[in-house]
N, C-alpha and C positions, 0 to 999 in steps of 0.2 A: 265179497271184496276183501284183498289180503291186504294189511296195513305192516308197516314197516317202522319201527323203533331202534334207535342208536340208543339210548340210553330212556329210565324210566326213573325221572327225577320226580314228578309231580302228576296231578289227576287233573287240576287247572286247566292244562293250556290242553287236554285232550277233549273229541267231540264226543258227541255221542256214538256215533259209527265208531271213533276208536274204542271207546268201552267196551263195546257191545261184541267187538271181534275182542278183543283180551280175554271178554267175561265166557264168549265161546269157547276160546283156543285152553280154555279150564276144564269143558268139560269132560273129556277123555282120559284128562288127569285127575277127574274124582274116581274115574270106574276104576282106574289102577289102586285106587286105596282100598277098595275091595277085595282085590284079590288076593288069594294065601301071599304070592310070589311076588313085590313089587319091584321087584329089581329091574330096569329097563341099561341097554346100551348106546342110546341116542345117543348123550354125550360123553361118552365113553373118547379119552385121553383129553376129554378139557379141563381146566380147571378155576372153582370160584372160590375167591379172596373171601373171607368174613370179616372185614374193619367194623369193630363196634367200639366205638370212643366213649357209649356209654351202657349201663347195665340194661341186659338184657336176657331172658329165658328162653319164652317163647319163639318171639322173633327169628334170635338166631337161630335155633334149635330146628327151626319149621324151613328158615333158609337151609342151612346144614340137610337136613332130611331130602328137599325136595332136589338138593344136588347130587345127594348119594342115590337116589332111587331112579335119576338119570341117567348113573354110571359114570358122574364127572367127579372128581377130587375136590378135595377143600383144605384150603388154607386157613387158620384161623389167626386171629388179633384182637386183645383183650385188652380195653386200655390201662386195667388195674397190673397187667402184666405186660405192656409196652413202654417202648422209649419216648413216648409221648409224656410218660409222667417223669423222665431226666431232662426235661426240657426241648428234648426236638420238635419241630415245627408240624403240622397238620400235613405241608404237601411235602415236605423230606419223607413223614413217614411213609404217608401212599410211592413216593418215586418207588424208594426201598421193597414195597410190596410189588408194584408195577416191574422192579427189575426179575423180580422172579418167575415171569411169563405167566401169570392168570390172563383166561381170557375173559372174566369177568370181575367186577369191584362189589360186593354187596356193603353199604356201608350204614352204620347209625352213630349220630352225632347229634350233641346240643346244642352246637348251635343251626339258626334256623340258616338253607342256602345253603349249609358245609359240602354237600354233596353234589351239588350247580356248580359250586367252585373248583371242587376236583376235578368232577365230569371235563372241566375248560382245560386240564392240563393232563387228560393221560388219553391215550388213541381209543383204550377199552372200553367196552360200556359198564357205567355205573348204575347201579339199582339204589334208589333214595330207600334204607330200613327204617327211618322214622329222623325228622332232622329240628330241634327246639318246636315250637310250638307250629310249626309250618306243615307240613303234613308227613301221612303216613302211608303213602299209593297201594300198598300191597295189603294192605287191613284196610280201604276203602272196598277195595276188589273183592277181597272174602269175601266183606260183608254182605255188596251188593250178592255177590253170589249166591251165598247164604239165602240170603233173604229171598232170591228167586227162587230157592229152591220150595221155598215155604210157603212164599203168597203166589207164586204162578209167573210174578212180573217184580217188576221196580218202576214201573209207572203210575203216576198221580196216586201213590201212597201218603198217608199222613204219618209223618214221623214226628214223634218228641225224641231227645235228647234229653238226655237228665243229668245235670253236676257241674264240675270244675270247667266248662264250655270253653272261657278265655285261656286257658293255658293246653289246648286237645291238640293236639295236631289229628287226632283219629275223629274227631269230628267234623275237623274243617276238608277232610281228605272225603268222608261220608256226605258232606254238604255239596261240594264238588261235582261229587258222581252223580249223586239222586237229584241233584237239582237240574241236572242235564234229561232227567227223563221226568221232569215234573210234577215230582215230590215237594209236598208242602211241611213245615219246617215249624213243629217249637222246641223254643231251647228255653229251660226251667234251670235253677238252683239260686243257691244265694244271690245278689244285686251284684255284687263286686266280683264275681265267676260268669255273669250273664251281663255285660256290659251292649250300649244300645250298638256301637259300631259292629257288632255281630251280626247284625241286621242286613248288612251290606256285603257281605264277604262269599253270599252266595253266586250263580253265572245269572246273565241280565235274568230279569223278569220271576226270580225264584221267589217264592211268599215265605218270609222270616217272621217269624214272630217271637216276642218274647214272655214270658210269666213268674211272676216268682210264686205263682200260687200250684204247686201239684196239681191238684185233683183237678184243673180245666188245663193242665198242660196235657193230661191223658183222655181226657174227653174226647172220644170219636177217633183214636191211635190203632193208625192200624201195627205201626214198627215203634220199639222203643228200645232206646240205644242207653244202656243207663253208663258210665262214664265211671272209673275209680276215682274213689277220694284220696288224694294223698297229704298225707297228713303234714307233711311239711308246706301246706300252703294253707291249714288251718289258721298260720298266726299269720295270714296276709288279709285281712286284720285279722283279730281272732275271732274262732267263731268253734262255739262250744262241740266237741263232739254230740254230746245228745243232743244237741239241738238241731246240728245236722239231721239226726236218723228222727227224732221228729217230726221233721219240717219235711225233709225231702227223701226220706229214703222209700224204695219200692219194694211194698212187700202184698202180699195173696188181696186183701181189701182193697186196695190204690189200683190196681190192675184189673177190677172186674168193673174202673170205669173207662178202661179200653174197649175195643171193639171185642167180641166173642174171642173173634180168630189171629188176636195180635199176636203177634210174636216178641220175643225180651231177646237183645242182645248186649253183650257186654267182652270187651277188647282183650279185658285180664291183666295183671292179674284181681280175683276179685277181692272184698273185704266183705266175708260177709259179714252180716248184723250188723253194717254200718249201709253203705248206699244202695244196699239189695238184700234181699230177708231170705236166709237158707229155702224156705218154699216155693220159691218163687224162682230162686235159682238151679233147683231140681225140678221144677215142675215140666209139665207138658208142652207149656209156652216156653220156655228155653230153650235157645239154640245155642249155647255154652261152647259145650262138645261139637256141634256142627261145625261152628267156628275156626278151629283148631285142624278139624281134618279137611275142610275148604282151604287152608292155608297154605298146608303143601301143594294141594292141586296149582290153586294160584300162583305158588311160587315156581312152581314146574314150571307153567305156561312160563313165566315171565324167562325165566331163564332159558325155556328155549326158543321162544324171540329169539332172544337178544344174542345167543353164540349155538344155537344150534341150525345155522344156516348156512351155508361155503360161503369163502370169500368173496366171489364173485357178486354176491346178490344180498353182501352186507346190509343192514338197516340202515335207514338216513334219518328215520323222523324224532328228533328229540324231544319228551315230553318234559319240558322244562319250561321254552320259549316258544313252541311249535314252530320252529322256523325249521325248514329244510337247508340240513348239513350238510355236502357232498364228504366233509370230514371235518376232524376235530383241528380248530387253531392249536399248530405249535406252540403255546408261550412258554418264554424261559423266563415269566416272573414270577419271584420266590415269597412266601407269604406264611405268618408264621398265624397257627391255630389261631 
């Protein structure tokens, strides 16, 4: 069954049938990363926008790559080097971007929604890069990807989650997708980074659970997602670096009371010898690097959904609200970041 996307704001309002064709429509764009040559002409005279409102490496770098290797152009926007920081508005700026004909928006913003909101005012489709604490659709995809490629499936695995849980968007993007194929759920670290409403936030009937104790949060794991600590959210309240790596950090000991065959993953970028132990993040269980080059795949797929199709046979299905578009509402109202 072929599925149709206007825009890919979120992993939420997608089924499991949508994943599952996303997570396919990847896999021809892994074997291109093998090869000497990856240069493809699919989308050859398109071109994608890079609006990142905040910092970013990977992210854009993996969007950037997987447009070049499709043969479509890019446009880049840096908000340390935009007129967003002279004070113009969030949809001034994108009009600005939009009048220069992309036919596609890749965008990342802190606040959560920024890219549902743009999405409502430009004809193009937008790709959500990661938006405040709300999700990160294209790092859920890897992931799941990732992960099939490792355990065989993404069905009725047991995942922990390890760290700053309440501020993830890449967790709640990971919860999303695997709780749609039946994946059971803990989420570990400190009290005030594992709040009980996390509980809820997975799709009906997902088992959530919480721990602040490690070693039964990896008890029987078959996946574990360990999460960066950033350190600017150490003083919310404060809570000691050592005590951190302590209490919760994963390193070669804490992992052999996983399953044999788990696997470690982690979004990046990482710290080591703070929430992951250099051995552990080279080890055999690491999927680091897999990570990274499933990213382009995935970011290929996504983009060529969404503009690698004629006009005629445009996508309608918006992964935001799931409601069926036949097109985008005109609104001419103006809204400042």
């Amino acid at each position: 069954m072929t599925h149709r996307f206007r825009d890919l704001l979120a992993l939420e309002p997608l089924s499991a049938a949508e994943l599952s064709f996303l997570l396919e429509q990847s896999r021809p764009f892994q074997e291109i990363q093998r090869h000497p040559l990856k240069k493809l002409a699919t989308l050859r005279g398109k071109t994608v926008a890079l609006a990142f409102f905040e910092n970013s490496t990977r992210t854009r770098i993996s969007f950037g790559a997987a447009a070049a290797r499709l043969g479509a152009d890019t446009m880049n926007l840096q908000a340390e080097a935009s007129s967003v920081k002279k004070g113009e508005s969030l949809l001034d700026t994108v009009h600005t971007l939009d009048a220069m004909k992309p036919d596609c928006l890749v965008m990342r913003h802190a606040a959560s929604g920024a890219p549902e909101f743009v999405a409502r005012h430009l004809e193009i489709p937008v790709v959500n890069a990661g938006d405040g604490t709300h999700e990160h659709p294209s790092q859920g995809l890897l992931d799941a990807l990732t992960i099939r490629d490792r355990k065989g499936r993404i069905e009725n695995l047991n995942v922990t989650i390890l760290g700053d849980i309440q501020h993830s968007r890449v967790a709640r993007s990971n919860i999303h997708l695997l709780g749609k194929f039946g994946c059971r759920f803990t989420l570990c670290g400190p009290a005030m980074w594992v709040p009980q409403e996390l509980e809820k936030i997975g799709p009906p009937g997902a088992v959530i659970r919480r721990t602040a104790r490690i070693d039964e949060a990896l008890d029987g794991a078959d996946v574990i997602i360990v999460l960066r600590v950033q350190s600017e959210r150490l003083h919310e309240p404060a809570l000691p670096l050592d005590d951190y790596v302590l209490l919760y950090q994963l390193n070669a000991e804490r992992l052999r009371r996983a399953r044999k065959d788990a696997i470690v993953l982690h979004p990046g970028p990482m710290n080591r010898g703070i929430e992951i132990s250099p051995e552990v993040a080279d080890g055999p269980q690491s999927c680091v690097l897999e990570q990274v080059t499933n990213g382009i795949a995935v970011r290929m797929a996504i983009l060529y959904l969404l503009i690698g199709t004629p006009a005629e046979e445009a996508p309608q299905t918006t992964a935001s609200s799931g409601e069926q578009t036949p097109a985008k509402a005109r609104e001419s109202t103006h809204a400042s970041d």
